[in-house]
Kinemage of the C-alpha trace (Angstrom):
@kinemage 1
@onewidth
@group {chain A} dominant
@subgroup {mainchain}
@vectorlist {calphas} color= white
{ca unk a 1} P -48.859 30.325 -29.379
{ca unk a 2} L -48.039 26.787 -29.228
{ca unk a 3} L -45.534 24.970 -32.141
{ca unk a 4} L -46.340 21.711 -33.428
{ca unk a 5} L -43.646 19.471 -34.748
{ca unk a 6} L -43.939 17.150 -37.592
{ca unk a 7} L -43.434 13.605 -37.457
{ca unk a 8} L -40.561 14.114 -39.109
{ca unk a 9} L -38.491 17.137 -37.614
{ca unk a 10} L -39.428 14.873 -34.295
{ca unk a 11} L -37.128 12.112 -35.411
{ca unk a 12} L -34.468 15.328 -36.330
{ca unk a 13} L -34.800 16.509 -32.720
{ca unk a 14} L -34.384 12.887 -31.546
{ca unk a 15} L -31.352 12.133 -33.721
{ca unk a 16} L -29.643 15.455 -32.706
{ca unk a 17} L -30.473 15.036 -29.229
{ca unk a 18} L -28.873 11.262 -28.807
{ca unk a 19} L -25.911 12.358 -31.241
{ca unk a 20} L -25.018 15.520 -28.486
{ca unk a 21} L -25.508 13.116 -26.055
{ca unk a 22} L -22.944 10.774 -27.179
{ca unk a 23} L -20.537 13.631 -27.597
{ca unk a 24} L -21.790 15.658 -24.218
{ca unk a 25} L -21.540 12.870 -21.639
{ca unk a 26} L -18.230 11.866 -22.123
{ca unk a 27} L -16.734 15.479 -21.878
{ca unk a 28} L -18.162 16.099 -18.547
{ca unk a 29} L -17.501 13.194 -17.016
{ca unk a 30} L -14.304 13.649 -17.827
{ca unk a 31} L -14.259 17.446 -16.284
{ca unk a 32} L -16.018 15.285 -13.190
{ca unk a 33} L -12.916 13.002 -12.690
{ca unk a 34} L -10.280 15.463 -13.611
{ca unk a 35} L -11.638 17.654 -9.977
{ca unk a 36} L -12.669 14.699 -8.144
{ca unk a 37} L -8.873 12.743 -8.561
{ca unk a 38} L -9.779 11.452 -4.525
{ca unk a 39} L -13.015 9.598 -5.549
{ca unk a 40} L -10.547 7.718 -8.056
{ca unk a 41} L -8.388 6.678 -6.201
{ca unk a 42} L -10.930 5.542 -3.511
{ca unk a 43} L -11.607 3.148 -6.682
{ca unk a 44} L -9.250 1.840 -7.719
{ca unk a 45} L -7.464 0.741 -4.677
{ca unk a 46} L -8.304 -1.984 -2.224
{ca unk a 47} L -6.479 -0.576 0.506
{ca unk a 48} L -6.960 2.840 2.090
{ca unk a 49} L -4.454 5.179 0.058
{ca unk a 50} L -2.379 7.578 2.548
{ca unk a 51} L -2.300 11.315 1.285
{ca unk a 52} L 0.123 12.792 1.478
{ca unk a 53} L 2.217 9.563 1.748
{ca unk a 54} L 5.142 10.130 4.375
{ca unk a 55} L 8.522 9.180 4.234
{ca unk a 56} L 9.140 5.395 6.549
{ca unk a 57} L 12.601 7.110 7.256
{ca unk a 58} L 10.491 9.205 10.176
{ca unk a 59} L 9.481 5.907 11.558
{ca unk a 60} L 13.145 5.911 13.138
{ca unk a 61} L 13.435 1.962 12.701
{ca unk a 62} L 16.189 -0.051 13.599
{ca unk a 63} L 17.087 -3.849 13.289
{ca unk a 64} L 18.058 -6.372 15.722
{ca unk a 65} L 20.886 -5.567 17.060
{ca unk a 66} L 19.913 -2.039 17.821
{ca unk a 67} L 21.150 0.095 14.982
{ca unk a 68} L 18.956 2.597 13.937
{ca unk a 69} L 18.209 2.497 10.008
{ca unk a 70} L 18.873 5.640 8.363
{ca unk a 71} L 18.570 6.684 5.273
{ca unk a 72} L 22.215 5.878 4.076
{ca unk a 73} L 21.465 1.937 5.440
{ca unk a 74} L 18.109 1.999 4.076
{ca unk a 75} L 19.340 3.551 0.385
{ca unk a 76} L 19.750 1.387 -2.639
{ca unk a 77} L 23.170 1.490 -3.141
{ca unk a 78} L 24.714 1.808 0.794
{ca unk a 79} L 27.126 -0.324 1.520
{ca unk a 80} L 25.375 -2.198 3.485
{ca unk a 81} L 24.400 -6.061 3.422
{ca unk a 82} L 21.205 -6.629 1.069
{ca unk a 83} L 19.597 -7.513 4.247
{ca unk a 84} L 19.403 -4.180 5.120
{ca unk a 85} L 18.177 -1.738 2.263
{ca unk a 86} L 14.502 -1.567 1.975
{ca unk a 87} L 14.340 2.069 -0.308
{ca unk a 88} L 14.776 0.284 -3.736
{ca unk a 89} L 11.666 -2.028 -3.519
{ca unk a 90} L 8.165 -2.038 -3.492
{ca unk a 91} L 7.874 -3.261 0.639
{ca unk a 92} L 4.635 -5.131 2.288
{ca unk a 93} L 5.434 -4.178 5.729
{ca unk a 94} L 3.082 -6.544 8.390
{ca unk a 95} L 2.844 -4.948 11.827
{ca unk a 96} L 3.529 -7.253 15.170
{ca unk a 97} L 2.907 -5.294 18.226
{ca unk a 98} L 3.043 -7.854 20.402
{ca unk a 99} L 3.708 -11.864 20.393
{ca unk a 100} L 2.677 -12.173 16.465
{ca unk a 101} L -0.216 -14.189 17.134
{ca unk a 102} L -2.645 -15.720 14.799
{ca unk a 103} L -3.927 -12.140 13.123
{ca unk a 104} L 0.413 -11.655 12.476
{ca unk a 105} L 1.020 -14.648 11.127
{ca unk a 106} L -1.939 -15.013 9.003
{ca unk a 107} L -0.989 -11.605 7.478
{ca unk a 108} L 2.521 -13.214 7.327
{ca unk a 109} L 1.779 -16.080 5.672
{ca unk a 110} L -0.791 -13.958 2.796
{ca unk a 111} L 2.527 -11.823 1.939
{ca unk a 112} L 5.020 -14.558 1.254
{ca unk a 113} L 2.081 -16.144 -0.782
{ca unk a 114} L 1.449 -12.110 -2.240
{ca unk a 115} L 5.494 -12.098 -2.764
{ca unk a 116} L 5.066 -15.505 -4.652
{ca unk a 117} L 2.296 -14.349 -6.771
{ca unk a 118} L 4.090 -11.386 -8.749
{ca unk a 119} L 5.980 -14.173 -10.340
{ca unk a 120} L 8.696 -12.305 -12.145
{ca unk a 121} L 8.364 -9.247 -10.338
{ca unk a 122} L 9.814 -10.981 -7.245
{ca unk a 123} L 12.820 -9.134 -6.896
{ca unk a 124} L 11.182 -5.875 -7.406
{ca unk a 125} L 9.183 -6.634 -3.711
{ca unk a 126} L 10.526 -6.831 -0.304
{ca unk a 127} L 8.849 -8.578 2.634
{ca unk a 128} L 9.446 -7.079 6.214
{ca unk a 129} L 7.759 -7.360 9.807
{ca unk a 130} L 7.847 -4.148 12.061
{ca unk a 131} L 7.798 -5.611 15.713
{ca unk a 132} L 7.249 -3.125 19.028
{ca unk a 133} L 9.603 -4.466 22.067
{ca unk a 134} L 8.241 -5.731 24.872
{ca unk a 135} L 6.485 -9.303 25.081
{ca unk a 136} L 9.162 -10.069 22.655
{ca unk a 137} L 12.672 -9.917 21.693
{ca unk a 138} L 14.503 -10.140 18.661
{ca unk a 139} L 15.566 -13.992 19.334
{ca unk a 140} L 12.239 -14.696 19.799
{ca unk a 141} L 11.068 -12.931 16.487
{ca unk a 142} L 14.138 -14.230 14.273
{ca unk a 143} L 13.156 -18.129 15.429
{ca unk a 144} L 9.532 -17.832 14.866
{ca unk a 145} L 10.709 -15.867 11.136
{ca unk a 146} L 13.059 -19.254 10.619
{ca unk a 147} L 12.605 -21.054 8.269
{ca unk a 148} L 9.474 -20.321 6.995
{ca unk a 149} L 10.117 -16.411 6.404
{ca unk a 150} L 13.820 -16.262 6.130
{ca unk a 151} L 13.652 -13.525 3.523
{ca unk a 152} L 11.583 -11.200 5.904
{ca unk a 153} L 12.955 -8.509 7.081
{ca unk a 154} L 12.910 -8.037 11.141
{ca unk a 155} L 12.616 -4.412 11.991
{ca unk a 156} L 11.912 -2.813 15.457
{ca unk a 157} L 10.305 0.122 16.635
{ca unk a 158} L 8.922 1.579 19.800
{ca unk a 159} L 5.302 1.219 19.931
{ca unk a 160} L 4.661 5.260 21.247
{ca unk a 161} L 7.201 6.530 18.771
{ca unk a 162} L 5.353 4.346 15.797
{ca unk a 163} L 1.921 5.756 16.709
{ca unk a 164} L 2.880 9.387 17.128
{ca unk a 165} L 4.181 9.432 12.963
{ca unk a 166} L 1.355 7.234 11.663
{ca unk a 167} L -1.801 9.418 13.403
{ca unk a 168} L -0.437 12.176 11.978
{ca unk a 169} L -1.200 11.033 8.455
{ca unk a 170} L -3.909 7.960 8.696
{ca unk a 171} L -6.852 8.332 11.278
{ca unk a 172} L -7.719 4.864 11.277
{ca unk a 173} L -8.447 2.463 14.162
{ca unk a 174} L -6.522 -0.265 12.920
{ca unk a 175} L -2.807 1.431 12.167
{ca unk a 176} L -0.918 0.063 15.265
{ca unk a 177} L -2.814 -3.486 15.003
{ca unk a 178} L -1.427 -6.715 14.972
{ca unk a 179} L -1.565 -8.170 11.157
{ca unk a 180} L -2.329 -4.417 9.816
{ca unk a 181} L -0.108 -4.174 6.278
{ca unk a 182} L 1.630 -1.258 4.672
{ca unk a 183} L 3.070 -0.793 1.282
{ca unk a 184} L 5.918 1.703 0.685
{ca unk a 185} L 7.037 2.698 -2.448
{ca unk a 186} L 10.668 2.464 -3.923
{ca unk a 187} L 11.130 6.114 -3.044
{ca unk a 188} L 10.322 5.132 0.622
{ca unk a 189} L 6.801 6.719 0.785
{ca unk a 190} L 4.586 4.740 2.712
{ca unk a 191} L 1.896 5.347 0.256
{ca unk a 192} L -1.464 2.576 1.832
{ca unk a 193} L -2.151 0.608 4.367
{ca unk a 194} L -4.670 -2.393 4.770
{ca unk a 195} L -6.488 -4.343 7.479
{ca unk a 196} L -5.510 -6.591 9.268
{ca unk a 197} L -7.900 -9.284 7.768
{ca unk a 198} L -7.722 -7.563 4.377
{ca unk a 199} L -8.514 -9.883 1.251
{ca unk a 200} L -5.087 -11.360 -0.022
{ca unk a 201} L -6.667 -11.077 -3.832
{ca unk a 202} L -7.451 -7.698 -3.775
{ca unk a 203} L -4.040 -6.972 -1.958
{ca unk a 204} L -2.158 -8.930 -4.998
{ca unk a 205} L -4.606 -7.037 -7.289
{ca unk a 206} L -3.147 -3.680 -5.623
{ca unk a 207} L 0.169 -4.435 -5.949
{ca unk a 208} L 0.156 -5.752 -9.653
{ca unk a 209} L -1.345 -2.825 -10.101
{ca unk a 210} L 1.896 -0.610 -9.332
{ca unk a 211} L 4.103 -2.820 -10.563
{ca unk a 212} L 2.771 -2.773 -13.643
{ca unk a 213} L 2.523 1.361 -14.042
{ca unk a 214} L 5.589 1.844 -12.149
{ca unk a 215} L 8.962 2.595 -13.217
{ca unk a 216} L 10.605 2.736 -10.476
{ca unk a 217} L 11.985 -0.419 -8.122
């Protein structure tokens, strides 16, 4: 038996159909982002987003002179010289493995311009360089830092000891590379990590980003 429709309870079905629609839709995309929070993410950021983040206090860092940075140095309100406390601030960390050559400093250079950027949010950001011993020392590293990028922060690491935290948590060919970039949180996550010839827009875009929907640092 077959049903024919009027003209008219044609433009009903129609009407009903786009109306549900308009109401449908929205619900399950909604249902679609609320179990697919990765995808998001993956959106919304520029730079790859590390989950779970991991603490940069298991990156057993120390500065110049050889003192390892704990968490009591690296804590907001030690009583140590500002110089010293990173946890507290949103941190662009640029990694030099070897001599910082051109990939290092052009990463170094994009930060302090980054740092500029945020405007009144300056003090709310920290600017360091994590350096692996070897080719270089720290005399070398604080003279090629001065003047240019006084207010970065000269941290050391050994190179084995850096790569055995970081694979565990990003398995990415570029971690350990000269110029690669990672941001760490005010809590001291280190929550992403970019390229080393990452787009200095998109990283400024990033960090508004957090600055803006933070409360913290």
């Amino acid at each position: 038996m077959t049903i024919t429709l009027s003209p008219t309870r044609k433009r009903l079905l129609y009407k009903l159909s786009i109306i549900s629609a308009i109401f449908i839709i929205p619900l399950l995309l909604a249902w679609y982002l609320v179990h697919h929070k990765g995808l998001l993410s993956e959106t919304t950021n520029y730079g790859y987003l590390i989950s779970p983040p991991f603490p940069v206090s298991s990156l057993k860092m120390y500065n110049g002179k050889g003192q390892m940075l704990n968490n009591w140095v690296f804590a907001r309100r030690a009583p140590s010289s500002v110089d010293q406390r990173l946890i507290g601030s949103w941190v662009l960390l640029v990694i030099n493995p070897t001599q910082c050559e051109q990939a290092c400093k052009t990463m170094l250079y994009n930060v302090r311009q980054i740092h500029t950027a945020t405007g009144k949010d300056q003090d709310r950001v920290r600017t360091a360089l994590l350096s692996f011993p070897g080719q270089q020392t720290p005399k070398m590293v604080a003279q090629m830092l001065d003047p240019d990028y006084k207010d970065t922060l000269s941290l050391w690491m050994q190179a084995t000891d850096f790569n055995a935290v970081v694979n565990q948590y990003v398995k990415l060919p570029y971690v350990a590379q000269e110029g690669a970039l990672y941001m760490i949180d005010p809590l001291g996550n280190v929550m992403m990590v970019y390229k080393p010839d990452a787009d200095p827009s998109s990283i400024l875009d990033d960090l508004q980003h957090v600055l803006q929907v933070s409360q913290i640092g």
